[in-house]
Every structure is written in structure tokens, then in C-alpha cells.
C-alpha positions in Angstrom: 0.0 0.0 0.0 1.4 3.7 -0.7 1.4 5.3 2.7 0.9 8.5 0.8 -2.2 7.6 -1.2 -4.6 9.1 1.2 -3.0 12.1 1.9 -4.0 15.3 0.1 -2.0 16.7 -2.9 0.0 19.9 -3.0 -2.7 23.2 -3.6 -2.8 24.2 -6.9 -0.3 27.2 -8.2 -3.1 30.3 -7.8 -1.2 32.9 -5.7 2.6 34.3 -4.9 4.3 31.3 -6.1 2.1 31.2 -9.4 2.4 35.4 -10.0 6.2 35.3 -9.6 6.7 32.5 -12.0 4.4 33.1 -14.7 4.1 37.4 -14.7 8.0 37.9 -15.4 8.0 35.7 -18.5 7.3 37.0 -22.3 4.6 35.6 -24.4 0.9 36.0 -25.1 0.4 32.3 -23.9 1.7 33.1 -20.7 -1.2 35.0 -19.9 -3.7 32.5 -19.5 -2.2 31.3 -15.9 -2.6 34.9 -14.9 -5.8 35.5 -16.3 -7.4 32.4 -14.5 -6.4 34.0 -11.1 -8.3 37.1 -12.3 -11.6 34.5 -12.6 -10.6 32.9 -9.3 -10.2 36.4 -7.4 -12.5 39.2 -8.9 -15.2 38.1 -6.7 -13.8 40.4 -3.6 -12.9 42.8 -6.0 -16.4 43.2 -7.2 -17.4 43.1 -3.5 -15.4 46.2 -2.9 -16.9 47.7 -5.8 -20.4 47.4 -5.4 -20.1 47.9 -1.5 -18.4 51.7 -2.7 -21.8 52.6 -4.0 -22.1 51.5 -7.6 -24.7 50.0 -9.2 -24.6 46.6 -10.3 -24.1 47.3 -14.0 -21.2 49.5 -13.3 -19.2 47.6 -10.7 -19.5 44.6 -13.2 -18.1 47.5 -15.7 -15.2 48.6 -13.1 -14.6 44.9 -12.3 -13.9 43.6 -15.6 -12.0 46.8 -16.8 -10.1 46.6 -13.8 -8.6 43.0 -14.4 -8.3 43.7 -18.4 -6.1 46.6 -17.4 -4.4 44.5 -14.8 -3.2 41.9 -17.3 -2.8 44.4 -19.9 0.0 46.5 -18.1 1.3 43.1 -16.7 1.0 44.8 -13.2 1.6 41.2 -11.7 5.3 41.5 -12.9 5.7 44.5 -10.7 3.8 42.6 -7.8 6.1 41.7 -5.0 5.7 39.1 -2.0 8.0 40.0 0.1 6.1 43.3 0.3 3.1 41.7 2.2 -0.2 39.9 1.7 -1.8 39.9 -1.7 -5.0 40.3 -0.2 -3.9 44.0 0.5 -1.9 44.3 -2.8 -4.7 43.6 -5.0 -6.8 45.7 -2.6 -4.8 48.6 -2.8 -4.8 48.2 -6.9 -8.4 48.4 -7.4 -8.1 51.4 -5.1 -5.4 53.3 -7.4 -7.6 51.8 -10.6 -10.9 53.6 -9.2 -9.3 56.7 -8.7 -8.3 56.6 -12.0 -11.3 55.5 -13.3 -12.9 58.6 -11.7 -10.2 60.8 -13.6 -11.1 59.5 -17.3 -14.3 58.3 -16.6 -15.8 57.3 -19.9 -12.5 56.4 -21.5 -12.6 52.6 -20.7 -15.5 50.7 -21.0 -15.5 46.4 -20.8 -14.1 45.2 -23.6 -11.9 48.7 -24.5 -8.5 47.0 -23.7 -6.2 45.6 -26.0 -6.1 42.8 -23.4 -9.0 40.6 -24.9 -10.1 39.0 -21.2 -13.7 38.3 -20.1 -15.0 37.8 -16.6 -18.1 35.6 -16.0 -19.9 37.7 -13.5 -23.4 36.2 -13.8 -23.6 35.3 -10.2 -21.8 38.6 -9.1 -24.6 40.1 -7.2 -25.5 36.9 -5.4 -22.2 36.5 -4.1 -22.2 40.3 -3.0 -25.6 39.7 -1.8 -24.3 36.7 0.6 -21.5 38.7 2.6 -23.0 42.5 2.1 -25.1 41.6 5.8 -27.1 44.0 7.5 -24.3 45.4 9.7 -22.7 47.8 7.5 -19.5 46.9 7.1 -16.8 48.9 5.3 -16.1 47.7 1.7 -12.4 47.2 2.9 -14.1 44.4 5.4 -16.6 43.1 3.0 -13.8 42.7 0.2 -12.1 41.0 3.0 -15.0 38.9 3.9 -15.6 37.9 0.1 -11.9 37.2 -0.2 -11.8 34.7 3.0 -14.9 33.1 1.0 -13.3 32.7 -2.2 -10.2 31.3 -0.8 -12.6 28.7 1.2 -14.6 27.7 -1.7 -11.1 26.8 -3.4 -9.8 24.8 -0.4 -13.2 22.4 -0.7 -12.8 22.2 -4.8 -9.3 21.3 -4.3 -10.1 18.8 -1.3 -13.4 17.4 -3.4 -11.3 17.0 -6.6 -8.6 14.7 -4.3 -11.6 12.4 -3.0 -13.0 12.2 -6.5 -9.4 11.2 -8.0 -9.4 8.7 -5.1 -13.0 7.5 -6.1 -14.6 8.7 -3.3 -16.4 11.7 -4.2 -19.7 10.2 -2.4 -17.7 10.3 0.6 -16.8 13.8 0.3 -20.4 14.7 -0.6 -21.9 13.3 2.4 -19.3 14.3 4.5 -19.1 17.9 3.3 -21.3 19.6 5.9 -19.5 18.2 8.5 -16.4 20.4 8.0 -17.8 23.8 8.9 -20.3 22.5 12.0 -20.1 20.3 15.1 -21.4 16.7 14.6 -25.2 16.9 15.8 -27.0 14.2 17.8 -27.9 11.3 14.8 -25.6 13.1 12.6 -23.0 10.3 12.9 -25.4 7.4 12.6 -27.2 8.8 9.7 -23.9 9.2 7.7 -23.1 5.4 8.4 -26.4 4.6 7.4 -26.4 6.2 3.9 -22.7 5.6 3.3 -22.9 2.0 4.7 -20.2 2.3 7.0 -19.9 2.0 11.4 -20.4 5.0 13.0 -16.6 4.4 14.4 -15.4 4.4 10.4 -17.3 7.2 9.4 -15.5 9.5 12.8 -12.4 8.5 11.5 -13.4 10.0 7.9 -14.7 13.1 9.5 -11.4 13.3 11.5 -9.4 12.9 8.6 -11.6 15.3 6.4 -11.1 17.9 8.7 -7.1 17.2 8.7 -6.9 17.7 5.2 -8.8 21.0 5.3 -7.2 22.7 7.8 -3.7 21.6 6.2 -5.2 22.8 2.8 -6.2 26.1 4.3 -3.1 26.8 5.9 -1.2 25.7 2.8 -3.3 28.1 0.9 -3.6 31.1 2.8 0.0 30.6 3.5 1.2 31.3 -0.2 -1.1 34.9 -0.1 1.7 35.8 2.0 5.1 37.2 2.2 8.0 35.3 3.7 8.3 35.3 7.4 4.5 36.9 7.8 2.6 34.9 10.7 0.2 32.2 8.8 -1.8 31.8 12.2 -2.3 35.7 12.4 -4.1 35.8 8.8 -5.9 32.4 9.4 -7.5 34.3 12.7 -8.3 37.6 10.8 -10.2 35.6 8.2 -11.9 33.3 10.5 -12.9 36.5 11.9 -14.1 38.4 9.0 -16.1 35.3 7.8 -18.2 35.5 10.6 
């Protein structure tokens, strides 16, 4: 038996490690890495937008024009991790696009770069909707909120895609709910029952769930961040802001 078979591959290149690799080299193909972190990380980025004040139509505009322009003036090549998170760098870009956005507004419209880059941003508002709660929060907190949720959701697509490599996608599935909750009374017994299993096997798949994802996590919010910057410290600030 390979004693690593169960355990969880490496996260995917989607940060630092990814931005420094790919954003120095030359070559229109080489901007397809890039432009897949733009889909993986505008919804924050919209959040910020739309929590300014902006209507839906025009924070999808200042969304999309703002990643065109991004990949368009390579602005990942000057992006540099040892300078901090890049929650807060690509925070503090939209903040320098806007303002000049506000300067020439009417100049770029979606679809007015030479970068040719589209966003999907059908479910835009519905994601806005689901961490713009009825306390008021600054944009800065709700772009921090929508950030800790994007970063989840790709922790559980990574660990779902492992179990369904492994063939045990129903596992995960079933499982699933377990990660973000304490196991309620029958919870346990109804998991054995539908995934055939003892309640004592079905623990021990919680258990090791909740391993992997708390590796995963770490492992992910690790590479947002420069060298040397406190992993814990980050994990706590986004546990906090995710309510």
C-alpha cells in the first residue's frame, strides 16, 4: 500500500508562487495562468466595488475593466511578495484603478482594452448579496470577507477534486457539511447509514476530512503571504471576518 495515497496533494499554483513565476516571462500564452487567477479572485474585488456605492451594472463594468487593465500592463510583474499579503496588494490596486477610473471616466469601457479578457460575472450580485449583511461593514471588510470566501470555496474544490481522484467523491459529498459545523446528535449514525459504514469508520473520515482541510487552508492562505508573515495571524483575521 502507498502510505501517501490518502493524503492530500499539494494546492494548486493560484497565488505568490504562481504570480512570480508566470508574470515575469514573455509571451501571449503566458497570460492565460494569470488570467485564470483574475476568474478565481474578482469576486472580492467586485465586492469592494459594489459595497463603494455602484450599481450593479457598473461595478460589473469597473470589475472587468479593472482585471483587463491588470493583465494588460502586466502589473503582476511589478507585484512583489516580500512586500506583504496579496489580499492587500490587490486591494490597494483596485483602489489606485478607481481613482483613475474617476479621472477618465468614460474612457474605458468592458471590452476597450487591447487585453481581450472576459469575466463571468453572472452570479456577481448573489455573491455580494451573501456577505454584504445588514451590519454595515466597510467595503475594505466586506472585500475581506468575500476574499476569505473565495479562498474557502477553493480549499473544498481542491479537497473534493482529491476524494473524486481517489473514487470517493460520495464520501466527500456526504461528509461535506461536517467540515464547517459540530457533529449533531444522529448526525453520525445517519452518515453510516447512507454511506454503509460504522459510526466508528465514518468518525475516523470526519477526522481525517477535517485534517486535510485545515492543512489545505493553511497551505493556501500561506502562499497569499510574504516570507516570514505569521500564517496563524491571517488564518484568525479571516476566520474572523467570515463571521
Amino acid at each position: 500500500m502507498n502510505p501517501d495515497h490518502d493524503r492530500p496533494s499539494a494546492f494548486p499554483e493560484t497565488r505568490w508562487s504562481l504570480i512570480v513565476r508566470a508574470a515575469r516571462r514573455e509571451g501571449t500564452d503566458d497570460l492565460e495562468p494569470l488570467s485564470e487567477l483574475c476568474r478565481i479572485y474578482w469576486p472580492p474585488v467586485y465586492a469592494y466595488v459594489r459595497s463603494l456605492g455602484h450599481t450593479t451594472h457598473d461595478a460589473e463594468d469597473l470589475t472587468q475593466g479593472f482585471f483587463a487593465a491588470f493583465l494588460e500592463r502586466n502589473d503582476f510583474a511589478r507585484a512583489d511578495p516580500e512586500r506583504g499579503r496579496l489580499r492587500s496588494y490587490l486591494l490597494t490596486s483596485v483602489k489606485h484603478y478607481l481613482i483613475n477610473a474617476r479621472r477618465h471616466a468614460g474612457r474605458e469601457k468592458r471590452g476597450g482594452q487591447a487585453v481581450h479578457f472576459s469575466l463571468d460575472l453572472s452570479d456577481a450580485e448573489e455573491r455580494w448579496a451573501a456577505v454584504a449583511v445588514a451590519d454595515r461593514q466597510s467595503p475594505d471588510v466586506l472585500y475581506d470577507r468575500q476574499w476569505a470566501t473565495t479562498l474557502l470555496e477553493q480549499v473544498i474544490a481542491h479537497l473534493e477534486a482529491g476524494y473524486r481522484e481517489r473514487g470517493k467523491g460520495g464520501l466527500f459529498a456526504r461528509l461535506k457539511p461536517c467540515l464547517m459545523r459540530s457533529d449533531a446528535p444522529g448526525e453520525l449514525a445517519g452518515a453510516a447509514q447512507d454511506l454503509g459504514m460504522s459510526e466508528t469508520a465514518v468518525r475516523v473520515a470526519i477526522h481525517r476530512l477535517r485534517q486535510r482541510y485545515a492543512a489545505a487552508l493553511r497551505e493556501a492562505v500561506a502562499d497569499t503571504l510574504s516570507e516570514g508573515e505569521d500564517v496563524e495571524r491571517e488564518l484568525d483575521y479571516l476566520k474572523t471576518v467570515f463571521g
